[in-house]
N, C-alpha and C positions, 0 to 999 in steps of 0.2 A: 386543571390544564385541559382546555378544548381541543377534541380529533384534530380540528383544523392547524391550530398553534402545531401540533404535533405532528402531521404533516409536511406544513409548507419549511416546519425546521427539519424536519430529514430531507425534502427536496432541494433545501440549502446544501447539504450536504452532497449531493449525491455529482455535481457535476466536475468536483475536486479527483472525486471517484474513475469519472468517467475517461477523463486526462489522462491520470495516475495509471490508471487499467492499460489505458492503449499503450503506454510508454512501456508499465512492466512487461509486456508480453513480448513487445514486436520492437523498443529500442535497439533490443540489442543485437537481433538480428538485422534492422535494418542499417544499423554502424557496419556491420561484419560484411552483409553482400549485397547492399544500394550504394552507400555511402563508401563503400570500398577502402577501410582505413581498418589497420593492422587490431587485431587482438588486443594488442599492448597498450594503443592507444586506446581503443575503446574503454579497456577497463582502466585507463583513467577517466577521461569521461563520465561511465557510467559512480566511481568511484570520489572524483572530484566534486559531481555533482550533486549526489546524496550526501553526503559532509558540509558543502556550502547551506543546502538545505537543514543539515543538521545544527550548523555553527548560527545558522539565524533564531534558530528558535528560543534559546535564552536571549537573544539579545532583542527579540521580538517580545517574549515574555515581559525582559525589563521598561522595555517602554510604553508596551502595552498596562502593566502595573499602576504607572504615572499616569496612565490617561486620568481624564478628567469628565465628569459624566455630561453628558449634550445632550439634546434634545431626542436625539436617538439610540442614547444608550454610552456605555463607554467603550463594547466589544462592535459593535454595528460599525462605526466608522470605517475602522479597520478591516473588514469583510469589504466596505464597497470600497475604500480609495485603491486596492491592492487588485482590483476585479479587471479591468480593461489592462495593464500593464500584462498580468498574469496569460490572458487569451492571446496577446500581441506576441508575448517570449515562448506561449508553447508554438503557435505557427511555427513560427524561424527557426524552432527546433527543431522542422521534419521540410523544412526546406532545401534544397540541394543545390547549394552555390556551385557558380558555375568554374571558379578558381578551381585545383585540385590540392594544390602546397598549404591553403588555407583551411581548411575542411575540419581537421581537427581543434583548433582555434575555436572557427565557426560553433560547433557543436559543443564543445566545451563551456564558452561564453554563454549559449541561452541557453542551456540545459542547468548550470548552473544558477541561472536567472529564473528557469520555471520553477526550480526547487525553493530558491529563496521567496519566490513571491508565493507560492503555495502556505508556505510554513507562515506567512502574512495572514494567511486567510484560516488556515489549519488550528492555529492554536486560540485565536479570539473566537473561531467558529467551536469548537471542542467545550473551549470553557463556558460560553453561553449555557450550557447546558444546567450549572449548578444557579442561573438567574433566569431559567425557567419557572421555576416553583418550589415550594419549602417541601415538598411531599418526596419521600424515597422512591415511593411506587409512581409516583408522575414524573421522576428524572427517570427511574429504569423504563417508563415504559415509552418518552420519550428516544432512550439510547435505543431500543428495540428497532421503535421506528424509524429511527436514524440509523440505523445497521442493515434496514431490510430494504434502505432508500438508497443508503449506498453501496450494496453490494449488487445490486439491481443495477446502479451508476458503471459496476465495475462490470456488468454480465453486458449493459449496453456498449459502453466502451470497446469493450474486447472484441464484440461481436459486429459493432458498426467499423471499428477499422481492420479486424478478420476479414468480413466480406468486403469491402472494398478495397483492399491491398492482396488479397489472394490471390491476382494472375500475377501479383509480381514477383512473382517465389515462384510457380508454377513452370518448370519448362517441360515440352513432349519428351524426348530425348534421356530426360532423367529419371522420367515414368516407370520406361519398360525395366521390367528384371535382368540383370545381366547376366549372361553364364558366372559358371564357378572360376573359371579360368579371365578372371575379368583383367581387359587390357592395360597398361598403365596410360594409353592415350583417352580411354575411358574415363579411366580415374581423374585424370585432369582437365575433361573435357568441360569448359567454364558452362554453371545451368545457367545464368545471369552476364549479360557481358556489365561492362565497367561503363554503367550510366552516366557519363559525364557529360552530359547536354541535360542542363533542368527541365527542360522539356520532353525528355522520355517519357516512354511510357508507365517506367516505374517511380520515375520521381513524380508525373503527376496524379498519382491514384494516391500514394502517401500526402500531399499534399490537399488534394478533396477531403481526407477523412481526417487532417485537420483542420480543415474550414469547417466541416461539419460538428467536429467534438468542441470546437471555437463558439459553434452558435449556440449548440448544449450549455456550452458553460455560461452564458449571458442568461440565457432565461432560467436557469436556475436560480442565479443570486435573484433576479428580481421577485421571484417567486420569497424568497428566505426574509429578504426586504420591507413588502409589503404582508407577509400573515406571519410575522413574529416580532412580539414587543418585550422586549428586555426589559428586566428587574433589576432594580438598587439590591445589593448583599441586603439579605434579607434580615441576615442574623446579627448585622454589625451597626454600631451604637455612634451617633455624633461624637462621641470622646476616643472613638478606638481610633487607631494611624496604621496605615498601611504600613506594611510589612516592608522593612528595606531589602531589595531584591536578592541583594547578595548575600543577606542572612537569611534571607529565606530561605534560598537554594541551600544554604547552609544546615539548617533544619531540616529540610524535607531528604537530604542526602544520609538523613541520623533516624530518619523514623523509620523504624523495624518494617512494615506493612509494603510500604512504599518501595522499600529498596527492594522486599522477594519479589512485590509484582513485576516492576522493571527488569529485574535480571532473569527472571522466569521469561516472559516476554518479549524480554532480548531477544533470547536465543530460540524463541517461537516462531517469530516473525520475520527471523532471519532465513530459518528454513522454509519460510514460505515464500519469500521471497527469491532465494532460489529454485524453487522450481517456477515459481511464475516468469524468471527471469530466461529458465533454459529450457522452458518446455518446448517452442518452440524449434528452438534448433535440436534437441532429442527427437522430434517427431521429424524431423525432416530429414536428419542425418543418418542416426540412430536405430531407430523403430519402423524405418521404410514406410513412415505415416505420411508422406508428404505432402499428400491428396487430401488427408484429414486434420491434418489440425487446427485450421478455422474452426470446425466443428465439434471437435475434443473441446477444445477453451468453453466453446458455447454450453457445452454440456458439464463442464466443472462450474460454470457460474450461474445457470440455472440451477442447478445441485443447490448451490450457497444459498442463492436467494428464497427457495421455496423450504428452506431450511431451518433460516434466520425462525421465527414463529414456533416452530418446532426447541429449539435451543432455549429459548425465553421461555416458554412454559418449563421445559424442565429445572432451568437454574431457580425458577420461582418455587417448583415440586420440592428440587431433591436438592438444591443449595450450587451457590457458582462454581464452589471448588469440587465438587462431583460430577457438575456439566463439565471440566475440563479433560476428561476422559475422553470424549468427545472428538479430541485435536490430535489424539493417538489412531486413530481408523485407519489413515491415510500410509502407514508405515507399510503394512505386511504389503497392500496392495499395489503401491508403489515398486517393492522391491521385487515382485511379480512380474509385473510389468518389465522392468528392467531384466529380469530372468527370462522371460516368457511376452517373447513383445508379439501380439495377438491383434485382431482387429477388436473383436469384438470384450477381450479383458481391456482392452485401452480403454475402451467407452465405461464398461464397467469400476474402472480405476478413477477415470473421470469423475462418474455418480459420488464415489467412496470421498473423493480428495473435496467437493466439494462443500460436502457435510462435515468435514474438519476444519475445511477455510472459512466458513461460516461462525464455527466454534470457535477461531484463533478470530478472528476479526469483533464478535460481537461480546467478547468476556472480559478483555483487558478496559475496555470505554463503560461495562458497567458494572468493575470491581472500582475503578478510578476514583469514582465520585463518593462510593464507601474510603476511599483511605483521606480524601480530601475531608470528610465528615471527621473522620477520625480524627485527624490532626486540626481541627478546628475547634474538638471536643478540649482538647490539652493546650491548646493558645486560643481560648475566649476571646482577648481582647487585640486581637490581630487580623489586618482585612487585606484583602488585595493575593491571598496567598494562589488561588486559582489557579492561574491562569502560570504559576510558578510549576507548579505540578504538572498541568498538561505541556505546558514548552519543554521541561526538561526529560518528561517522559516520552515525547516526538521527537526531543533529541538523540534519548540512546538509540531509540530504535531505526532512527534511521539511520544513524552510523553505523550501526550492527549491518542493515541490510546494504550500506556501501561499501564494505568493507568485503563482504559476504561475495556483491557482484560482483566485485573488483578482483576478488581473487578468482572468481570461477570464471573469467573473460583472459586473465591473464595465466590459469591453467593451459587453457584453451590454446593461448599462444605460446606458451612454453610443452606444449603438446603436437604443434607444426597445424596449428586450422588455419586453412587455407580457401580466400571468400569466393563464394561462387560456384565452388569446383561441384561436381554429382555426386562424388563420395567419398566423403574424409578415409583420413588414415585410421587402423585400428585402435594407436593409442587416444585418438579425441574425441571416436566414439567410446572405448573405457569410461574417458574424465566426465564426458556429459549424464555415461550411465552412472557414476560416482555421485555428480552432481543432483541427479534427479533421484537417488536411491538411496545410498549409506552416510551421505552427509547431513541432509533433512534429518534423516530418521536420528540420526547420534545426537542432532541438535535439541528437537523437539523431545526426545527424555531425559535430557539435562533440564530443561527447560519447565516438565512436567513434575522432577524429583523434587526443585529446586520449590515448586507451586504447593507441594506436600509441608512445608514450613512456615504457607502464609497464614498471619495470626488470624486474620478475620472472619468469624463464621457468622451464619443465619441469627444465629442468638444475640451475639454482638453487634450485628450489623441493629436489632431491634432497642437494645439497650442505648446504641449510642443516638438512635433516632427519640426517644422519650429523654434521654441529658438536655439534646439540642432542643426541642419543645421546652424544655423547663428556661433552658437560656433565652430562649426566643421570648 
């Protein structure tokens, strides 16, 4: 498999990233004090919307299954029919209608529409990976490049709509330090008024930096398009029949491997997706970071990215389930942070968390393609199973993490957060410190004990790569 191929498929990748990045960070603050809509409702939204994304992806899976191979592959189509709708529903996502009764509706509908079109693109883009090449080390070092392309995706994203949405969080007023005796006209004094003319200032900075993340995501896929050519199942036989979807799922929900990655992973990704989801509003509320966390995010996602290369030589050294130690760094320094909110441990915390979101992001996509081997070794004469495995493993996880926001948006509002104001109440800065501290960290060693039981090691991963040669 040439640099190139391996390239232009991680820069496929990376602009699903770039979206995804902007939304985890800044959705849900921008629901809570742009979009001026309760707690309650957000974490439907944010909650509805990850599940719509989650419920499509077996049923993407199954259809995707039945494709038929074209001239451009049987995964390719599916990457570009799903690409223009996709760009069109994340806009309208960060657009700010001018109605106010309709708002929640609004955000609901295409939030749920990015997520369903994503998981279009997500799961025939994911599975490409095993019709790259019959080689282990040419699919891992593909996943490599495709980790380091899209957390790159995720450090641009975050970073190109941090800085262009930063004055709209920013007010003077909420800068200064308050005495101890702080007033309650203080306290509710709004840092954001109630944007209800699309044309503010802060509805249209959020808006540029989805025109901008809009243009990212076109020239990615054409890049994905043009320097990557898909493979026929390499290992499957004119007599073998695809797999019926629903025994599939069947199957893969019974194979020992499969089920520890997913539920280990679950609860990985969950936690990381709370904090990606409440860093934000902990720095703002919280940690009196207000000024900085544009540039926290920027420094947790550099962290990742210049990481990623780092991670891969060791899973290649010392084996994948010993790089998962890896995704444990991020616990002590976090709960730090939440103890001891600092300028310069924040940025330190930053560096730390990033070096573990790098490990949580780049181990689950190149343990994957070992359990897909796996379970291919024990049903020889069964094809089509893929793309069964990656849908249904983008399905738990991403129920897990809407479920996860859902609930930490609707703490929030059953905690009295109230949008706008200069500084919450004591209990919602608790819940955010909660959210950003003791809950990740309870998540992430369930998550990790649960990875202590998965069957597959370095030995086995080599034994079932010489089976599959002898079948090949």
């Amino acid at each position: 498999l040439s640099m190139c191929s391996k390239i232009c498929y991680a820069i496929g990748g990376a602009p699903n990233q770039v979206a995804g990045s902007a939304a985890s960070f800044f959705l849900q603050i921008y629901l809570l004090d742009i979009a001026h809509i309760t707690p309650f409702h957000a974490s439907l939204v944010l909650f509805i919307g990850k599940a719509s994304g989650a419920v499509t992806d077996p049923v993407a899976g199954f259809f995707i299954s039945k494709s038929r191979w074209t001239k451009i592959g049987r995964l390719m189509p599916w990457v570009l029919a799903c690409t223009p709708f996709t760009v069109i529903s994340y806009f309208l996502m960060w657009y700010l209608p001018p109605f106010v009764s309709g708002r929640v509706a609004w955000y609901l509908t295409f939030h749920c529409l990015f997520q369903a079109l994503t998981t279009l693109f997500q799961v025939p883009y994911s599975a490409l990976t095993m019709f790259l090449s019959t080689e282990q080390k040419d699919r891992d070092s593909a996943t490599a490049y495709r980790m380091t392309m899209e957390v790159l995706g995720t450090l641009i994203g975050a970073s190109l709509q941090g800085q262009i949405v930063a004055s709209a969080h920013v007010s003077p007023h909420c800068t200064a330090n308050p005495s101890v005796n702080t007033t309650d006209s203080w306290h509710d004094t709004p840092s954001i008024p109630d944007p209800s003319d699309p044309l503010s200032h802060q509805a249209k900075v959020y808006m540029i930096a989805a025109g901008v993340i809009a243009g990212v995501y076109l020239l990615g896929i054409v890049v994905l398009f043009l320097g990557v050519k898909e493979r026929d199942d390499p290992y499957a036989l004119n007599s073998d029949r695809a797999i019926p979807f629903c025994k599939g799922l069947a199957l893969t929900m019974k194979h020992g491997p499969y089920v520890k990655l997913t539920a280990s992973f679950l609860l990985i990704s969950t936690a990381v997706q709370l904090e990606q989801g409440n860093f934000v509003l902990f720095c703002t509320h919280a940690a009196g970071l207000r000024n900085h966390f544009q540039y926290l995010v920027v420094t947790i996602l550099v962290s990742a990215v210049v990481s990623v290369p780092f991670w891969q030589k060791f899973l290649q050294r010392f084996g994948k389930k010993c790089a998962a130690c890896g995704i444990s760094w991020m616990i002590p320094f976090a709960v730090m942070l939440v103890t001891i909110p600092n300028l310069i441990l924040a940025y330190f915390v930053a560096f730390v968390s990033g070096l573990s979101i790098a490990a949580s992001l780049l181990l689950p996509w190149s343990m994957l393609p070992d359990v897909v081997d796996n379970f291919r070794l024990q049903n020889p004469h069964r094809k089509g199973h893929e793309t069964i495995f990656y849908s249904s493993y983008v399905f738990f996880t991403k129920m897990s993490a809407g479920i996860g926001l859902g609930i930490s948006a609707a703490g929030l509002e059953f905690t009295g957060y109230k949008p706008g104001i200069c500084r919450q109440s004591d209990d919602v800065i608790l819940t955010l410190k909660l959210l950003i501290g003791a809950v990740p960290a309870i998540l992430i060693l369930l998550g990790l004990f649960i990875l202590l039981f998965y069957p597959i090691t370095e030995e086995s991963r080599k034994e079932t790569k010489l089976a599959l040669e002898e079948l090949r």
